[in-house]
C-alpha positions in Angstrom: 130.3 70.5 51.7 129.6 67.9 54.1 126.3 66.4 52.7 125.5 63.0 52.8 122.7 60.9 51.5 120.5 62.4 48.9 121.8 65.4 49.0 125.0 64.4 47.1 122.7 64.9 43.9 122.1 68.5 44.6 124.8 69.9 42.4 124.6 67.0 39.6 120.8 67.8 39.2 121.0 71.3 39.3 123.2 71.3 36.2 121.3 69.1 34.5 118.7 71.4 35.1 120.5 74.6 34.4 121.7 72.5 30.5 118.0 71.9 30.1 116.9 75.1 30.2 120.0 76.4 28.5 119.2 73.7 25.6 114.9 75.2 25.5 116.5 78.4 25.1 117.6 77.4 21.3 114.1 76.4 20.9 113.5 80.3 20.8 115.5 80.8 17.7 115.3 77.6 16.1 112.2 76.2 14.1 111.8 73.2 16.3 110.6 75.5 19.1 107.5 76.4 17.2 105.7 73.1 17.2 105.6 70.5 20.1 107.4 67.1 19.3 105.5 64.5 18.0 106.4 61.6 20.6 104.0 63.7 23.2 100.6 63.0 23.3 97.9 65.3 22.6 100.4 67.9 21.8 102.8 66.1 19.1 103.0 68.4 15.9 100.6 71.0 17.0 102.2 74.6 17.5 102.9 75.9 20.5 101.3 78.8 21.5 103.6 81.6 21.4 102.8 82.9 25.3 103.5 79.4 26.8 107.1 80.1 25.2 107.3 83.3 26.2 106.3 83.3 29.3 108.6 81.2 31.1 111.7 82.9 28.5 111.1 86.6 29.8 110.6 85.1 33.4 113.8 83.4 33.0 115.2 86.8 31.6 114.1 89.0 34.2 115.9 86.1 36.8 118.9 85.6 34.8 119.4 89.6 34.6 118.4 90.3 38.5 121.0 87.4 39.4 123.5 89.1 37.5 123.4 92.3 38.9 123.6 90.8 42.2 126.3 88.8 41.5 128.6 91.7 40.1 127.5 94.1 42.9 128.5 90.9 45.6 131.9 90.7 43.5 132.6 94.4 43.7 131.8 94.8 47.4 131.5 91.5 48.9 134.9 90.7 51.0 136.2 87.4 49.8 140.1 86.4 50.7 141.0 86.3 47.6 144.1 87.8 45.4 143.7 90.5 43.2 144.6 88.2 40.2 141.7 85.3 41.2 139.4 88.2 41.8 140.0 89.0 38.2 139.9 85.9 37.1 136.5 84.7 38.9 135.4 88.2 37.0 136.4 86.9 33.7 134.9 83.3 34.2 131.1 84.8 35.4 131.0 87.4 32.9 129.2 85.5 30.0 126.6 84.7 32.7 125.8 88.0 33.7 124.7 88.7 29.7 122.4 85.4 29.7 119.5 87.4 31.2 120.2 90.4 28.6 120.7 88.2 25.7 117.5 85.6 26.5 115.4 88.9 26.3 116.7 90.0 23.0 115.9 86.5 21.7 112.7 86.1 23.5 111.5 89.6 22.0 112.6 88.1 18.9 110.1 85.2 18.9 107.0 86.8 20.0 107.5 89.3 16.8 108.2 86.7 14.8 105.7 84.3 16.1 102.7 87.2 16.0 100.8 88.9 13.5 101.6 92.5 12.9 
């Protein structure tokens, strides 16, 4: 890719990121996602409001589903030089990601009824 200095940590960083927010996404259907841990201050065993959870899940949804879309429709028409077989196979290897946005929404539905009051 030809970068040099800092911007060899581009790609390291960005999948830490993307495991970080893949890991607060079991938060969302796991009790320990209810109540803040108790090694932060001022926040430790208090629960966490059920909007600062939701929130940032169905914005994360909404992205994850929008990127999706965009990446099958680039797939489809987008002219790569590519063989029939890789094409099928980079199909195959990106499909799970295109149902993260679908699937954070079912769960993130999920935790705002369960969270709330009827």
């Amino acid at each position: 890719m030809l970068i040099s200095g800092w911007g060899l940590l581009v790609l390291p960083l960005l999948s830490l990121a993307q495991e970080g927010l893949a890991w607060l996404t079991l938060g969302l259907v796991r009790p320990w996602g209810e109540v803040w841990p108790r090694w932060l201050p001022y926040l430790g065993g208090r629960p966490v409001p059920v909007l600062a959870a939701v929130v940032p899940a169905a914005f994360g949804a909404v992205t994850c589903s929008v990127y999706g879309v965009l990446l099958v429709w680039t797939t489809v028409h987008g002219e790569m030089d590519i063989t029939p077989w890789g094409n099928w196979l980079l199909t195959a290897c990106y499909l799970p990601m295109v149902a993260w946005g679908p699937l954070l929404g079912a769960v993130t539905v999920h935790y705002y009824r369960r969270r709330t009051p009827r």
